[in-house]
Each structure stands twice: as structure tokens, then as C-alpha cells.
C-alpha positions in Angstrom: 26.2 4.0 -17.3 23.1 2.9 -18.6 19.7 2.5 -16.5 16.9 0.2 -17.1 13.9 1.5 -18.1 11.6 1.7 -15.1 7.8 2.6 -14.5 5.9 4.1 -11.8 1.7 3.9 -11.7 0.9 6.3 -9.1 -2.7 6.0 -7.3 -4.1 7.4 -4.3 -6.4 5.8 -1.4 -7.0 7.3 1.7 -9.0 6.4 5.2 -10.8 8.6 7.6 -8.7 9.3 10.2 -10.3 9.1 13.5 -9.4 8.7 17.3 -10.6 5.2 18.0 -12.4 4.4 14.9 -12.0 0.7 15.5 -9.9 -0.6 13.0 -6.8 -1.2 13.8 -3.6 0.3 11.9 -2.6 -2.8 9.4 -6.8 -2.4 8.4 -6.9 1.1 7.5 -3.4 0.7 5.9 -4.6 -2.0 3.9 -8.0 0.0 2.4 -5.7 2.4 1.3 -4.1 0.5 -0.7 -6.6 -1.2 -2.2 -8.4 1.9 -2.6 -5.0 3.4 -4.2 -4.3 0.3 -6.6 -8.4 0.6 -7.4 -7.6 4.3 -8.5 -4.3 3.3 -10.5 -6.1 0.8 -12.6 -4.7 -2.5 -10.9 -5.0 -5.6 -8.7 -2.7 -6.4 -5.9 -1.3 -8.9 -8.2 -0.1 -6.2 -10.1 2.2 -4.4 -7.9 5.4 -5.6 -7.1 7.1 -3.2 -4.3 5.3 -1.3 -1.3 6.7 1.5 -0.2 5.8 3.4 3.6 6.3 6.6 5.5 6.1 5.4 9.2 4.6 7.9 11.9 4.8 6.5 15.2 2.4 3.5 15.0 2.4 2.8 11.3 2.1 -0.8 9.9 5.0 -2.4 8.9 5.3 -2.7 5.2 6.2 -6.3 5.1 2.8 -6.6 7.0 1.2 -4.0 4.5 2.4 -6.6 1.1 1.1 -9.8 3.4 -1.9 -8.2 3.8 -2.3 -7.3 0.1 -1.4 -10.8 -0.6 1.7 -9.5 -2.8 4.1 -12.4 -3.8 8.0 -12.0 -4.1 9.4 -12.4 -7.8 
């Protein structure tokens, strides 16, 4: 069985995390992201999957890849 050759670019953004900081969960979400795709070298536009570890009142990741303004293939 053959595999196709696959490629992962790994960055990392983070948030403060704060009681009540006023954003809400979708905004903090999304600066980390950009702040991860920043630190990887990209633009939204390059990334082409999202992937999320939910925690009680995480942002969905469809909302997460609307927010980012990602397009399906």
C-alpha cells in the first residue's frame, strides 16, 4: 500500500488566558491562529485543514476556518 506524500508546517500562537478578558472564544481562537500561521511562515490562504482540541466552551472549527477566511478545495 502506498501513501501519498504529505506535509505538515507546524506553528505556534497563543492568547492570554484570562477570566473575562472580553473577547469572546471564536476571537481569541482566531489570534492564535493567525499568530500560529504568522510563526509558520504563511497566510491563511495557505492552509488548507484546521484541526481543534475542544475544552468545554471551545470554538467550533468550522467557525475557526470561517473566521480565517479558509476556502474548501
Amino acid at each position: 500500500m502506498s501513501l501519498p506524500l504529505r506535509t505538515a508546517v507546524v506553528g505556534v500562537g497563543y492568547t492570554p488566558l484570562t477570566h473575562n478578558s472580553g473577547p469572546t472564544t471564536l476571537d481569541l481562537a482566531l489570534q492564535a491562529c493567525r499568530a500560529a500561521i504568522a510563526d509558520a511562515g504563511l497566510t491563511p490562504a495557505d492552509v488548507d485543514g484546521v484541526a481543534s482540541y475542544s475544552v468545554g466552551d471551545s470554538s467550533p472549527t468550522q467557525a475557526v476556518a470561517t473566521g480565517l477566511a479558509m476556502q474548501r478545495p
